[in-house]
C-alpha positions in Angstrom: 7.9 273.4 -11.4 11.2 274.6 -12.4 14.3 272.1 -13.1 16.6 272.3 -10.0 19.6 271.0 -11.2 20.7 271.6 -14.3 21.4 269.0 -17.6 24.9 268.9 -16.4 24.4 267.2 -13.3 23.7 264.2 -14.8 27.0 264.0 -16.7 28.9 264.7 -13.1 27.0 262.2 -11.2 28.0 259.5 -13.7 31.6 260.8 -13.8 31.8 261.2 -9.7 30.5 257.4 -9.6 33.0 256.2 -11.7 35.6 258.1 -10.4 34.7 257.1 -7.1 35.2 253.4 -8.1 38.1 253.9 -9.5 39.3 255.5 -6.2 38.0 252.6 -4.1 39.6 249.8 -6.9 42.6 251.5 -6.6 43.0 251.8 -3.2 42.0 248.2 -2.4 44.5 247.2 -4.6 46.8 249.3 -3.1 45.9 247.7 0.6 46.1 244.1 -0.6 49.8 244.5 -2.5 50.8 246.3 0.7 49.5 243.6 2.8 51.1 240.9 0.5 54.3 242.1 0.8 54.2 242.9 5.2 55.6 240.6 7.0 52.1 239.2 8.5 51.7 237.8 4.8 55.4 236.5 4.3 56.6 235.6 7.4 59.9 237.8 6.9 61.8 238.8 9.4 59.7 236.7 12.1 62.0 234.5 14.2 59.8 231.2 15.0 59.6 229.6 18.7 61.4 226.4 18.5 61.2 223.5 20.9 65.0 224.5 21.5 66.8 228.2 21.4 69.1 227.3 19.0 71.6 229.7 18.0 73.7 229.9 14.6 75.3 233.0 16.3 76.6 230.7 18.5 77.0 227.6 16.1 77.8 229.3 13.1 79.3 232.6 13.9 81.3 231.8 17.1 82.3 228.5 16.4 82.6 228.2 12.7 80.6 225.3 12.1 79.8 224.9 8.1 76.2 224.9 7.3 76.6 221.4 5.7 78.3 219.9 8.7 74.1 219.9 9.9 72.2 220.5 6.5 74.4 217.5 4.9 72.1 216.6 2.0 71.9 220.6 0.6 74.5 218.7 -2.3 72.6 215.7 -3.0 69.1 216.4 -2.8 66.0 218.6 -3.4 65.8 219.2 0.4 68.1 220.7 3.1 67.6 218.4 5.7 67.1 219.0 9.2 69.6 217.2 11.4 68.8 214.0 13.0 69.3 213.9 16.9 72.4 212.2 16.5 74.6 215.0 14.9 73.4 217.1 18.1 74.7 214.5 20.4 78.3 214.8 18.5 78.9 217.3 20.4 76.6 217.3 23.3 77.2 214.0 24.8 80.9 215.7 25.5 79.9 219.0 26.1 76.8 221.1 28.0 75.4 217.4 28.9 73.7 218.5 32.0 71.8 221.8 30.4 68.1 222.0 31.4 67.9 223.6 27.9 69.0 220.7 26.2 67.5 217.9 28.0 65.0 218.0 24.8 67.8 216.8 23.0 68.7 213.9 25.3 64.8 212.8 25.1 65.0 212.6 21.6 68.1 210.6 21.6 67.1 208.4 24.7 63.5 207.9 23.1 64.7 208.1 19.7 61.7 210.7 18.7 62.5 213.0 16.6 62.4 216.8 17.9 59.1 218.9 16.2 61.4 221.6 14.8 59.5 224.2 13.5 59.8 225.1 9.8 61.2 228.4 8.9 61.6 228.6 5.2 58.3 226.7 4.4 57.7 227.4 0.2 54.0 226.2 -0.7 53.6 222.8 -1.8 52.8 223.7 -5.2 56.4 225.2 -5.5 58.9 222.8 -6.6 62.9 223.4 -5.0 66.0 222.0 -5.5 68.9 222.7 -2.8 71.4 220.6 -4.6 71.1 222.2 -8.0 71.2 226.0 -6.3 74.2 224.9 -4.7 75.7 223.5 -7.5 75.1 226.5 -10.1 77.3 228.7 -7.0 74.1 230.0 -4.5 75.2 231.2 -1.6 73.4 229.9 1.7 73.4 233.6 2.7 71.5 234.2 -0.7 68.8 233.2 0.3 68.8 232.5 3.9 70.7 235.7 5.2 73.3 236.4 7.5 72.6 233.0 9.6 75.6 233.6 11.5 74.3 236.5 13.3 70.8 235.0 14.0 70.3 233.9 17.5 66.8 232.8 17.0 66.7 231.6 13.3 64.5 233.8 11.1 63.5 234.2 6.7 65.4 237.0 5.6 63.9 237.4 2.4 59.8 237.5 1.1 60.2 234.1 -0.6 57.9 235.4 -3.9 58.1 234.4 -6.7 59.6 238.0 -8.4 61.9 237.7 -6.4 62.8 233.9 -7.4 62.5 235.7 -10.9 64.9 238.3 -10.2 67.9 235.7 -9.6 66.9 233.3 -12.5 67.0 236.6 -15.0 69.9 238.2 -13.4 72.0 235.3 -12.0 75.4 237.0 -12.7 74.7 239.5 -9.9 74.4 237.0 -7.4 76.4 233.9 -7.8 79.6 232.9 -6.5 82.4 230.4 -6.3 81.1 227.0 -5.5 83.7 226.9 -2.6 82.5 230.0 -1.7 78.7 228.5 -1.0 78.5 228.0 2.7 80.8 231.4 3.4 79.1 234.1 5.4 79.8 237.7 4.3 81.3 237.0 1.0 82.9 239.6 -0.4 83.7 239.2 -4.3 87.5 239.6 -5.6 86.7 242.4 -8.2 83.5 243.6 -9.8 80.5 240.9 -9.2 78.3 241.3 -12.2 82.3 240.2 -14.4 82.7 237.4 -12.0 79.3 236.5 -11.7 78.9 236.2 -16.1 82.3 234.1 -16.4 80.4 231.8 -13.5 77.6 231.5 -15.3 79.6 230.3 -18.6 81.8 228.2 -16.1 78.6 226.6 -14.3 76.5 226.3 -17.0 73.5 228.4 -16.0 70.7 229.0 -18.1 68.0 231.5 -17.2 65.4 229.6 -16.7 62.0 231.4 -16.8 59.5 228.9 -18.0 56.3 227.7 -15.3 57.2 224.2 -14.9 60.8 225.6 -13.9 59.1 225.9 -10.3 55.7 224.4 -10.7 55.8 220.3 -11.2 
């Protein structure tokens, strides 16, 4: 019987297979960094249903208030806290104090239960961060968190991942700032940033730190 195919056909099968899974390989990796950096993945850009509409437009924006007037431990410690009940009441046992909207507010305060606020900027546990030290070294809030004062419903501006962590810690003149500068929305340098930003990081004493246990404890 004569040969149907000829010799070469066995080199082209083996080449199609493997080029075939080198198609597939590199199209699921294509897929999954796609996928790890949409938003479905990080969470970015996703505004999270709180127990209460609370507005930094409104807060921040309109009326000014400083982001450590709430988040007063962001100096002192590892952890922005969220504001106990009490701060609310400040203001709101003087003003709005018969709003439907913030009857959750009075319940807390009444039943001294604290209100199930719902996370935005959650890091996994085996990331290790320190507010006070970022804040220190010249941060800004905006850095990382975005333009808060135009966020009605509060949302994570940025991925969170870790090359992007990176990108700061190798390149820190290009985005700190003055310390009293921190809590400022829409900062705008005085003169170039990347000359500001390297006297800063004589000034402030910032190394670029790079190492694993920098960020996993």
């Amino acid at each position: 019987m004569a040969q149907i195919f000829p010799q070469s056909a066995n080199t082209l099968s083996k080449v199609s297979i493997i080029v075939t899974l080198v198609v597939v390989a590199g199209l699921g990796g294509a897929v999954f960094e796609l996928g790890a950096d949409s938003s479905y993945a990080t969470n970015q850009g996703i505004a999270r249903t709180q127990p209460i509409p609370f507005s930094h437009t409104h807060h921040v924006g309109s009326m000014g208030i400083d982001c450590r007037y709430c988040h007063s431990t962001v100096e002192t410690s590892a952890y922005a806290n969220i504001p106990p009940t009490k701060t609310c009441m400040n203001c709101h046992s003087q003003i709005w104090v018969n709003s439907p909207t913030l009857e959750p507010v009075r319940a807390s305060y009444r039943t001294d239960q604290s209100i199930p606020w719902v996370k935005v900027h959650d890091l996994p546990d085996f990331v290790y961060f320190n507010h006070s030290i970022h804040v220190k070294k010249g941060v800004g809030c905006e850095t990382c968190h975005g333009r808060v004062d135009q966020m009605s419903l509060m949302s994570q501006k940025n991925n969170l991942e870790m090359r992007w962590c990176l990108d700061c810690h190798r390149h820190p003149e290009q985005y700190v700032r003055p310390r009293k500068y921190v809590t400022t929305m829409g900062y705008v340098p005085d003169g170039d940033q990347e000359e500001i930003g390297r006297k800063l990081v004589q000034e402030y004493h910032i190394q670029k730190l790079e190492t694993c246990y920098t960020c996993h404890r």
